[in-house]
Structures are given as structure tokens and as C-alpha cells.
N, C-alpha and C positions, 0 to 999 in steps of 0.2 A: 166352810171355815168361818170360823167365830169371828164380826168385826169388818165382815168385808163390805158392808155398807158403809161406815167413815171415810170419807175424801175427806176432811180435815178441820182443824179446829178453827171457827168460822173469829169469831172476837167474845172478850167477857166485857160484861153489861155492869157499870156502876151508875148509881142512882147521885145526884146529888143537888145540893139547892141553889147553886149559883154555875149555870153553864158558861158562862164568860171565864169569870174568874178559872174553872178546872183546865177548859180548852186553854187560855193562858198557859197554868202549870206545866200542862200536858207537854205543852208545846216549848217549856224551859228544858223538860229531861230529853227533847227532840223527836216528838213522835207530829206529824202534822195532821191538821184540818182537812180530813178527807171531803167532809159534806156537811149539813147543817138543815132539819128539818124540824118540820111537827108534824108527831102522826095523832090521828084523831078516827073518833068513828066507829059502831059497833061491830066492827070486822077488828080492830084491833083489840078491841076490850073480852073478845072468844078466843084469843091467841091467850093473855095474860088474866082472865077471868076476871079483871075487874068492872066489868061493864063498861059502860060510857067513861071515856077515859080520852085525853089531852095530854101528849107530853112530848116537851121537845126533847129533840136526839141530835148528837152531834158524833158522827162518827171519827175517831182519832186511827191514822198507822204508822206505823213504826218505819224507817228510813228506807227498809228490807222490802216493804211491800207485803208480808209477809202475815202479820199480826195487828189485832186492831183491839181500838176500845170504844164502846158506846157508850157513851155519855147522856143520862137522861134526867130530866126536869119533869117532875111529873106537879102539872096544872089542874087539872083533875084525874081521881080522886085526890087528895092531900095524900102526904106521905105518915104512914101510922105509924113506924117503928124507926128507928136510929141505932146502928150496929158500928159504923163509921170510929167510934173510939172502944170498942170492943178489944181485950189483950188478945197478944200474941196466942197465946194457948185457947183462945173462942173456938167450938166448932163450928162448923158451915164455913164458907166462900169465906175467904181471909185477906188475900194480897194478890198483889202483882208481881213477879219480880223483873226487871230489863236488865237485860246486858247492855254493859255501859263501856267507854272508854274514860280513863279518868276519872275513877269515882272521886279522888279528894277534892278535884277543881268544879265538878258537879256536884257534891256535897254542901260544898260552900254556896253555891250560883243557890241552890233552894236555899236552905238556911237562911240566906238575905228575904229569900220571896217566903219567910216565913214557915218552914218545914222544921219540925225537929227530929234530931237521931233519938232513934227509941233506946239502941244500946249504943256500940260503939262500932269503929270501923273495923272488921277483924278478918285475919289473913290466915285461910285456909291450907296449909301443907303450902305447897310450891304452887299450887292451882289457880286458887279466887283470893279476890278482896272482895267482902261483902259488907251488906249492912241491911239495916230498915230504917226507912224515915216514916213519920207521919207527915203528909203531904197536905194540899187542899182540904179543907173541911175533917181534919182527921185523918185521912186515908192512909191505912197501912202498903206502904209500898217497899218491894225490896232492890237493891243496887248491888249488882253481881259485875266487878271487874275481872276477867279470864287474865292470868299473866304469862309472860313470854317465857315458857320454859325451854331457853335456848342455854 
């Protein structure tokens, strides 16, 4: 059977230039500070091909236990490219989305730390309130409220 090697989606990897400042963010929409390292060394630079390579990682999860983000600072090499303010419609890796409680009272809480709404807040059938913020350094990220269809 096709796929029976996945146990599961392990975390996705954003790159960015101020690890303080994200791990902050991170930790405003409620995901916590799992760990906090530098990896270094020609064992890691045969993992991501860039050879000789420096960069700190700050692993993020979520309340659940469940889902993670790694947060990296790359010290060496420099970083060549910026995707970070890329539109909604860019191919490749694009967002995140969390489910959230509250999105309007967490909308506002970033908005303060500097985040803006990309469009608006918009309510799906009886389902979701969603949206996209640009978060930290640009970051497209999405806020999915589940509503109480009671």
C-alpha cells in the first residue's frame, strides 16, 4: 500500500533574520519555545547542501503537542533570496494556517505587535472565520476560527 512509510508530518522550517523577535510572535498567536540551538558542521551542510553552514534553530509547538515550527537563522552561508513578501497567488511553500480561538481578539493582540491583514476577516458558510495576516518579517500566515454550529 502507497504511503505506508509516513508516521507523520514532523514541522515546517521558516527561515528568518531576527530569531528573538519571531520566537516572540510565535509565542503571541500561542505556539511555545520548545528548544533553542545552533547547529553547525559538515554533517549538516550534506543534509541541506550548502556546505559549511551555521544556523541557529529555535524549535516552536503548538498547545496540542502536535505541530511544530523551526525557526532558523542562517549565520553562515548568508541568506541569497527573500520570498517572505511574495502574494498570496506565489508558487512554492506559502503560509501557515492555526486554528485559533478568537480570531478578532487575536487579530487585534498582532495588529499591535505590528502584523497586517492581507484581506479581511471573512466567515465561511456556518463553518470558519478566517483570514491572512502578514506576521513577523512579512510572513504570510493564516487564522482559521471553527464556529459552534450548535
Amino acid at each position: 500500500m502507497a504511503g505506508t512509510n509516513l508516521l507523520r508530518m514532523d514541522n515546517v522550517g521558516i527561515v528568518v533574520e531576527s530569531l528573538d523577535n519571531a520566537i516572540s510572535f510565535f509565542e503571541e498567536i500561542g505556539l511555545k519555545l520548545e528548544g533553542r540551538t545552533t547547529v553547525e558542521g559538515e554533517w549538516a551542510g550534506r543534509v541541506t547542501g550548502l556546505g559549511s553552514q551555521c544556523v541557529e534553530i529555535a524549535m516552536m509547538v503548538t498547545p496540542d503537542g502536535h505541530s511544530r515550527l523551526e525557526l532558523s537563522r542562517f549565520l553562515t552561508p548568508p541568506t541569497i533570496s527573500d520570498h517572505r513578501t511574495a502574494p498570496v497567488n506565489a508558487l512554492g511553500y506559502l503560509r501557515v494556517m492555526f486554528a485559533v480561538e478568537d480570531i478578532d481578539e487575536l487579530v487585534s493582540r498582532l495588529l499591535k505587535r505590528g502584523a497586517q491583514l492581507v484581506g479581511e476577516v471573512v466567515q465561511y458558510k456556518n463553518s470558519y472565520r478566517l483570514c491572512y495576516i502578514r506576521g513577523i518579517e512579512g510572513l504570510l500566515i493564516g487564522l482559521a476560527e471553527q464556529l459552534d454550529n450548535k
